[in-house]
C-alpha positions as CSV (number, residue, x, y, z in Angstrom):
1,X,114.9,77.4,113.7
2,X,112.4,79.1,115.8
3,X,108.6,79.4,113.9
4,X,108.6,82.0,111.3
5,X,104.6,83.4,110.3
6,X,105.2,83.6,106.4
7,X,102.7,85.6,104.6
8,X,101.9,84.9,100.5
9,X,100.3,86.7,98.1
10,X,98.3,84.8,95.6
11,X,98.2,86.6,92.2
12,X,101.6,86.7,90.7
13,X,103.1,85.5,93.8
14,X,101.4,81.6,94.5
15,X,98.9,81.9,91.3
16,X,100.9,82.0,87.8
17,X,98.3,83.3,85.4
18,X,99.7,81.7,83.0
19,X,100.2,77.8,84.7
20,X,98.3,78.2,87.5
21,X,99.6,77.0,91.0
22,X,103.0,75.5,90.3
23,X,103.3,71.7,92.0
24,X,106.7,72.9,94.0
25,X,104.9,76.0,96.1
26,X,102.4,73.7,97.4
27,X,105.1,71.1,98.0
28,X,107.4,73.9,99.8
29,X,104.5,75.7,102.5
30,X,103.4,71.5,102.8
31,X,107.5,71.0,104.0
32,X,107.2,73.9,105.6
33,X,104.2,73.6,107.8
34,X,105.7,70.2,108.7
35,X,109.0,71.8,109.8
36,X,106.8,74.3,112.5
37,X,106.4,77.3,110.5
38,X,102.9,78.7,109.7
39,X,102.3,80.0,106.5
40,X,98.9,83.0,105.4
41,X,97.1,83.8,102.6
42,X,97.8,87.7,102.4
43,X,95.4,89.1,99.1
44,X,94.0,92.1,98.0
45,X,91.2,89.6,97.2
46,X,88.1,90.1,99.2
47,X,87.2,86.5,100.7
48,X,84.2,86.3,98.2
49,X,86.7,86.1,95.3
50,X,88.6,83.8,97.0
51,X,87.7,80.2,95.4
52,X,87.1,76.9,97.4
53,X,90.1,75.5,96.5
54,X,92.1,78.0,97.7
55,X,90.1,78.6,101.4
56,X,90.7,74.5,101.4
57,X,94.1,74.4,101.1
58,X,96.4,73.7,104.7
59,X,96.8,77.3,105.3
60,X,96.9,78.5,109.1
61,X,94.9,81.8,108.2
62,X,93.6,84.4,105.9
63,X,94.3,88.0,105.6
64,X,91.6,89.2,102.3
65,X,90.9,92.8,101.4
66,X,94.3,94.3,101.9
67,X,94.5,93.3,105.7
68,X,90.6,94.5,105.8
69,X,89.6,90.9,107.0
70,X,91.5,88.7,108.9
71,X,90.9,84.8,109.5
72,X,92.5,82.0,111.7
73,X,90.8,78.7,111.8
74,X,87.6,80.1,110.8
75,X,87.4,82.8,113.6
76,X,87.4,86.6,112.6
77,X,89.9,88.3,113.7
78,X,89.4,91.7,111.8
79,X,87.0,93.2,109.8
80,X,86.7,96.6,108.5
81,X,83.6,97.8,107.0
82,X,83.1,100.4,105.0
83,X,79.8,102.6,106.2
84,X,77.1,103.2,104.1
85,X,78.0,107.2,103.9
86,X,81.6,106.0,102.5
87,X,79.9,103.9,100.0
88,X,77.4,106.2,99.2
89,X,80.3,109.1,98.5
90,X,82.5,106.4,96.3
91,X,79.4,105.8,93.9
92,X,79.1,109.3,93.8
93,X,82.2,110.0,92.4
94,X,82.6,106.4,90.6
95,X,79.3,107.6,88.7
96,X,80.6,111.2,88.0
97,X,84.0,109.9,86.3
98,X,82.0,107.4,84.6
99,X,84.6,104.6,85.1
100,X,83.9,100.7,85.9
101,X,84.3,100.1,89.4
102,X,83.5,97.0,92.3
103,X,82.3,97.3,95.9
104,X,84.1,94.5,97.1
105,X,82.6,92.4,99.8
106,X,83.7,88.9,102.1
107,X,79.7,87.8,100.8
108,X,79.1,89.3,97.1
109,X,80.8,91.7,95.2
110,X,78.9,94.6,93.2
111,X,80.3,95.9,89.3
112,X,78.9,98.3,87.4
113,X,78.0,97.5,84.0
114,X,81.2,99.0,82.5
115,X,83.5,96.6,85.2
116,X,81.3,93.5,84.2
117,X,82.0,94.1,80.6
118,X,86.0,94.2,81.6
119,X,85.8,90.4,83.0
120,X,83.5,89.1,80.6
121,X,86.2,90.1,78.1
122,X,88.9,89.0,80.4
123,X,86.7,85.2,81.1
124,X,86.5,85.0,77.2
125,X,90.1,85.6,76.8
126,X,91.1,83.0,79.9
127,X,89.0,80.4,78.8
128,X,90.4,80.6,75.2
129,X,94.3,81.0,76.1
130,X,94.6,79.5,79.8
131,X,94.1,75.8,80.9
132,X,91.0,74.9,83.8
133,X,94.1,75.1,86.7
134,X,94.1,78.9,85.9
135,X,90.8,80.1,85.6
136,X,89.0,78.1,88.5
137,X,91.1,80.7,90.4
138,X,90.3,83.8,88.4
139,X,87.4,85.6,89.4
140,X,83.7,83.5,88.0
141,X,80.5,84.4,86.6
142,X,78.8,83.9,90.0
143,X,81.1,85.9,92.0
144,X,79.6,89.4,89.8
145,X,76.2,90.5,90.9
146,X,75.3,94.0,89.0
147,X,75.2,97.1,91.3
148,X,71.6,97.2,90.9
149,X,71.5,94.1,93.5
150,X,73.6,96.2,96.0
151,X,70.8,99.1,96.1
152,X,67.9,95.9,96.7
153,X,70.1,94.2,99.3
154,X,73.4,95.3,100.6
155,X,75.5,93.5,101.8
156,X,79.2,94.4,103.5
157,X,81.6,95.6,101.3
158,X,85.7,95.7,102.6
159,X,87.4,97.8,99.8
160,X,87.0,99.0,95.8
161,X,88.4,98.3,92.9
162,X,88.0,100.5,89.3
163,X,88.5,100.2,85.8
164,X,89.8,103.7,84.2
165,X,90.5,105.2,80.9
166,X,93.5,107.2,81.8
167,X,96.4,106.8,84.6
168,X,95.5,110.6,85.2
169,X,91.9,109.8,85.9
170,X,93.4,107.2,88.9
171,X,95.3,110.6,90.4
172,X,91.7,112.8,90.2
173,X,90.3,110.4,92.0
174,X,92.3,109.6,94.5
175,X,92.4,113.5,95.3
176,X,88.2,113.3,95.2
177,X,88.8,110.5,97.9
178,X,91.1,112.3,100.2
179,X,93.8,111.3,102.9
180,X,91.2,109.2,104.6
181,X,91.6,106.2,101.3
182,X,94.7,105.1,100.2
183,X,94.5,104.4,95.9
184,X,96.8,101.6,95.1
185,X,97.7,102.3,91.4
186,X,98.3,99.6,88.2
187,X,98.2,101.9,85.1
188,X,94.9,102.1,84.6
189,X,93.1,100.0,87.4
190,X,93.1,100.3,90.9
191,X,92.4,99.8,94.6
192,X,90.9,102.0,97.4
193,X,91.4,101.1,100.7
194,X,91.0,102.5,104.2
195,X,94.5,104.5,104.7
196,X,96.4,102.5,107.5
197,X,94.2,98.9,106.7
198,X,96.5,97.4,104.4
199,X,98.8,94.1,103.8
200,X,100.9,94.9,106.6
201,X,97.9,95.7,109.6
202,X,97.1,92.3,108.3
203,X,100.1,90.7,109.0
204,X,100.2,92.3,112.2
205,X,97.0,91.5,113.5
206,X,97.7,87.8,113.3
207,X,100.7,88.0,115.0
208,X,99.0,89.8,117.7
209,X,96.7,86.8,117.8
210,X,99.2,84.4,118.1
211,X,101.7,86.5,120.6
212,X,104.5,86.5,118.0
213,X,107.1,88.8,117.0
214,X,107.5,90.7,113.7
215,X,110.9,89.7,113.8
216,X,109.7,86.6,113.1
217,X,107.8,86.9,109.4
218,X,108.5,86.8,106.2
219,X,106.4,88.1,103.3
220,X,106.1,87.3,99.8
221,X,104.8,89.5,97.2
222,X,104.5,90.7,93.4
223,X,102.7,94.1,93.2
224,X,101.9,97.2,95.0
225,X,99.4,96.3,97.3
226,X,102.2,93.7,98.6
227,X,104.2,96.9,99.4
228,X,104.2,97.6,103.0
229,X,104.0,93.7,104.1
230,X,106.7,93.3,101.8
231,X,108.5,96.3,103.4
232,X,107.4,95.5,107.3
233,X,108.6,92.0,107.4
234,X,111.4,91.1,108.3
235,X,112.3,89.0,105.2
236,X,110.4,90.9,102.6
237,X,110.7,88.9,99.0
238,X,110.1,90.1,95.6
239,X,109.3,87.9,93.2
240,X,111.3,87.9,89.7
241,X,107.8,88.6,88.1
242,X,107.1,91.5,90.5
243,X,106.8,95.3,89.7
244,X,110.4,97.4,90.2
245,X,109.2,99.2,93.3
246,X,109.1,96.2,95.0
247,X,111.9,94.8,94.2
248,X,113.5,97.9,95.4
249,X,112.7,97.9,99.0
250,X,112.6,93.6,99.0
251,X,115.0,91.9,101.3
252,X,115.8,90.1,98.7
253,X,114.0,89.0,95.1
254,X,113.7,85.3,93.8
255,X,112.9,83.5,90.6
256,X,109.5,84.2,88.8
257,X,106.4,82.6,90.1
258,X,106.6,80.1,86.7
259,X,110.1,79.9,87.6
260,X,109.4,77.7,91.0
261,X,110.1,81.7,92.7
262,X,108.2,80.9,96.1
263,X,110.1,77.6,96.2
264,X,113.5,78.7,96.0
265,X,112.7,81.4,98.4
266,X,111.6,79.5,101.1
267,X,114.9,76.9,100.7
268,X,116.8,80.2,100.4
269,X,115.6,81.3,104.0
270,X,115.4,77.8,105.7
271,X,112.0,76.9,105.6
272,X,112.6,73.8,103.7
């Protein structure tokens, strides 16, 4: 079999929230790797939310931010940044709604008191019901600085996320934002990225960098932001955890990720 460039998301796809990283996904991208194929990290997770462990692991690259930052071996491949006029107008309106909200960045990322409160909760609620192989994943008390340290000294910032009352309030804003932003939706949470800088430009930039065909990938996915990789590979899975829309345009959809999914997807495909 001829090198296939796999791309994996990490929440709900490698990362089970509720087990953590199960033994046999690691064990199938190490048998993987061995057999020739390279295997990415492809997350809506900026790179400062990305933990140690993870960036440690044998991958052969990183896509963070919903394809807005790109990494092989260390080199930077892609970055977008987002300009101090479009960070300006998104606090604007963030401010005006009065929701929680993040400037998400590859160095620091900023919250807003109400979006702090949401993962101190969250933290709380991990710590109590989920064992140290889940939560030294999840996102840490030293990866939130307030948004007042983003006004002293800013730093880069790739993409937003925010913390609404309402589904309908996630639809007004993504009207305030225009066709310039895409707004990936999750009932009442959600992600703004650049329009046309998402999983799949990702994908594609690191098969530019390695002169390889798209013919050649396979994604692996859980959510909506996994949506166009998903749909632009040429062997898009769904795992059995994911959302319907997903699974709808998937090549195919495997077992849940506490179900050994990413596993039996790649011995499905021949990657193991």
């Amino acid at each position: 079999m001829s090198t296939k460039y796999v791309f994996v998301d990490i929440d709900g796809t490698l990362l089970s929230h509720h087990t953590g990283i199960p033994r046999s996904a690691l064990e199938a991208i190490d048998i993987a790797r061995r057999n020739g194929h390279k295997i990415f990290i492809n997350t809506g997770r900026v790179k400062s939310a990305v933990d140690d462990l993870l960036q440690f692991y044998p991958f052969d690259g990183f896509v963070f931010a919903c394809g807005g930052h790109v990494e092989v071996n260390g080199d930077v491949l892609y970055k977008n940044e987002l300009t101090e006029d479009e960070i300006k107008k998104a606090l604007e309106i963030f401010e005006t709604k009065n929701i929680g909200y993040v400037l998400e960045g590859p160095n620091i990322s900023y919250y807003n008191d109400d979006a702090i409160e949401f993962f101190r909760k969250r933290r709380v609620r991990d710590e109590k019901e989920l064992g140290p192989q889940v939560t030294r994943h999840l996102v840490q008390e030293n990866m939130v600085y307030p948004i007042k340290h983003y006004y002293e000294d800013p730093q880069p910032v790739n993409k937003f996320s925010l913390f609404t009352k309402t589904n309908v309030e996630l639809y007004e804003i993504e009207q305030l934002f225009g066709e310039d932003y895409e707004v990936i939706k999750y009932e009442t949470s959600g992600e703004i990225i650049t329009r046309g800088i998402n999983k799949s430009h990702g994908m594609r930039t690191v098969l530019k960098h390695f002169n390889a065909d798209i013919k050649d990938t396979m994604a692996l996915g859980d959510s909506m932001n996994d949506y166009s990789m998903v749909k632009d590979a040429e062997v898009g899975i769904a795992m059995g955890n994911g959302v319907d829309q997903l699974k709808a345009i998937a090549t195919y959809t495997t077992f849940d990720v506490d179900d050994h999914g990413l596993y039996h997807a790649f011995k499905k495909f021949g990657l193991i």
